[in-house]
C-alpha positions in Angstrom: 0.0 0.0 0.0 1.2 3.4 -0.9 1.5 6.2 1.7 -1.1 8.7 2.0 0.5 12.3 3.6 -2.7 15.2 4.8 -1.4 18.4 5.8 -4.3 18.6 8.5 -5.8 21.2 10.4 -9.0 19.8 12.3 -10.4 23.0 12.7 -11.5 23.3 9.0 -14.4 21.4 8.0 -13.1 21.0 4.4 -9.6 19.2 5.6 -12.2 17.0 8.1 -13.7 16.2 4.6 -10.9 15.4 3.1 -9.5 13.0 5.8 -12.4 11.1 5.6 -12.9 10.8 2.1 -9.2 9.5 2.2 -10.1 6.7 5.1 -13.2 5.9 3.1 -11.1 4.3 0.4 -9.7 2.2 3.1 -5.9 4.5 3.7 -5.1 5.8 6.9 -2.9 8.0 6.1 -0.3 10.4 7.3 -1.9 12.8 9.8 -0.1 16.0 9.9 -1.3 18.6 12.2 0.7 21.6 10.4 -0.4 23.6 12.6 1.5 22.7 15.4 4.1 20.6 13.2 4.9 23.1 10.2 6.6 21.9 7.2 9.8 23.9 6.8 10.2 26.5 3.9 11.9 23.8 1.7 9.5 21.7 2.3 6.4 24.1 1.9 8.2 25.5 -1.3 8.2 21.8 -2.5 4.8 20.8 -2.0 3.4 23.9 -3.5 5.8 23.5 -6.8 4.2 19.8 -6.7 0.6 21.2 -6.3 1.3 22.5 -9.6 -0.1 26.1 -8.2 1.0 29.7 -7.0 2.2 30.5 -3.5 -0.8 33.0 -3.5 -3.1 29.7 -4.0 -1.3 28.2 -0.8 -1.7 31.2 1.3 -5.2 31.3 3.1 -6.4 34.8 2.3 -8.9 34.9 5.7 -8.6 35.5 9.1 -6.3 38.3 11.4 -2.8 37.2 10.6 -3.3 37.5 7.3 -5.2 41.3 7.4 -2.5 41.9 10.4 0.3 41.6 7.9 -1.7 43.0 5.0 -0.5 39.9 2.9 -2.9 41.1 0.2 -0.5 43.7 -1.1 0.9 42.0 -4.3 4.4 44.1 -3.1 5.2 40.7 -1.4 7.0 38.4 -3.2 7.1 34.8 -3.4 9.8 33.9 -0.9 8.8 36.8 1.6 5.0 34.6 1.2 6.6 31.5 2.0 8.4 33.1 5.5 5.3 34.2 6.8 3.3 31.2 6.6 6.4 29.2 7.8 6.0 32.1 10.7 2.4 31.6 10.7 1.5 28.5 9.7 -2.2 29.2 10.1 -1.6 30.8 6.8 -1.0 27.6 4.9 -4.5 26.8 2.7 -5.5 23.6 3.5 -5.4 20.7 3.3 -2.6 19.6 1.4 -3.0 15.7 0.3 0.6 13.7 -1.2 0.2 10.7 -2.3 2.0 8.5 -5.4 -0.4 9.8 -7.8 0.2 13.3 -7.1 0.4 16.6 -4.6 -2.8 18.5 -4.5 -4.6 21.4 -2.6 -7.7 20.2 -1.9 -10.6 23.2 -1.9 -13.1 21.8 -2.0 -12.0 18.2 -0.3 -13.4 15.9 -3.2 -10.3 16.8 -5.4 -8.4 14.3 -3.4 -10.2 11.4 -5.4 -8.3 12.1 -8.3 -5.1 11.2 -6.6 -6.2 8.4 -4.3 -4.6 4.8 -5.1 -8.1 2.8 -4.3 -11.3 3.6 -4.8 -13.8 4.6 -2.4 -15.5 1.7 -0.3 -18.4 3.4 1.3 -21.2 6.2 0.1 -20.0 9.3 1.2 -21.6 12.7 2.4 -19.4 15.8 3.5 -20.2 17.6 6.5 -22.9 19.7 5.3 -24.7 16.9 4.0 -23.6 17.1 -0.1 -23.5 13.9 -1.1 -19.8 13.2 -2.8 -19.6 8.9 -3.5 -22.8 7.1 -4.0 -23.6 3.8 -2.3 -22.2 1.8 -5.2 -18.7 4.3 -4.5 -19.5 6.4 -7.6 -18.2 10.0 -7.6 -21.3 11.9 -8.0 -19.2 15.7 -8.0 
């Protein structure tokens, strides 16, 4: 079986989401709370060169840190981005899913099925009640 890495934070319903849609295949994966166990700069830089996507996409654009240090001015460059969410790790947009197939941000959480190595095993329903896997595991979004 392959490993399955989440850049977690439980506090957002869409990474909750997204960890179970990844245990509903059958994985357990990787559970990291980046919160409290931030990736360092190399690593952040490399996981949002493998998302295939700007550090702008990676940076959560809500909440005080972020108007705090006015992060929306585009003066800020790319590097400078990447120290304040490895200050702040809040910051980092979440969650980030590795696995063999790919590296992906996952907003909204059902993006993960397109890099999961099984398929699901279970009808699925996010948090809000949207149904995502039918009871025969089809990917109904």
């Amino acid at each position: 079986m392959s490993t399955v890495t989440i850049y977690h934070n439980p506090q957002c319903g869409t990474s909750r989401n997204t960890l179970a849609l990844i245990r509903n295949a059958g994985i357990e994966p990787q559970v990291i709370h980046y919160v409290e166990t931030p990736p360092t700069r190399d690593q952040l830089a490399q996981l949002v060169a493998a998302c295939g996507v700007s550090v702008r996409e990676v940076l959560r654009s809500k909440g005080e840190v972020y108007d705090g240090l006015k992060l929306d001015d585009v003066k800020w460059t790319d590097g400078e981005l990447l120290d304040f969410m490895v200050a702040h790790p809040i910051l980092i947009n979440r969650p980030i899913v590795v696995t063999s197939m790919g590296t992906r941000l996952c907003r909204p959480s059902e993006l993960v099925l397109d890099i999961l190595p099984q398929a699901q095993q279970n009808a699925f329903s996010k948090e809000d009640g949207e149904v995502v896997i039918d009871e025969k595991g089809r990917r109904l979004v």
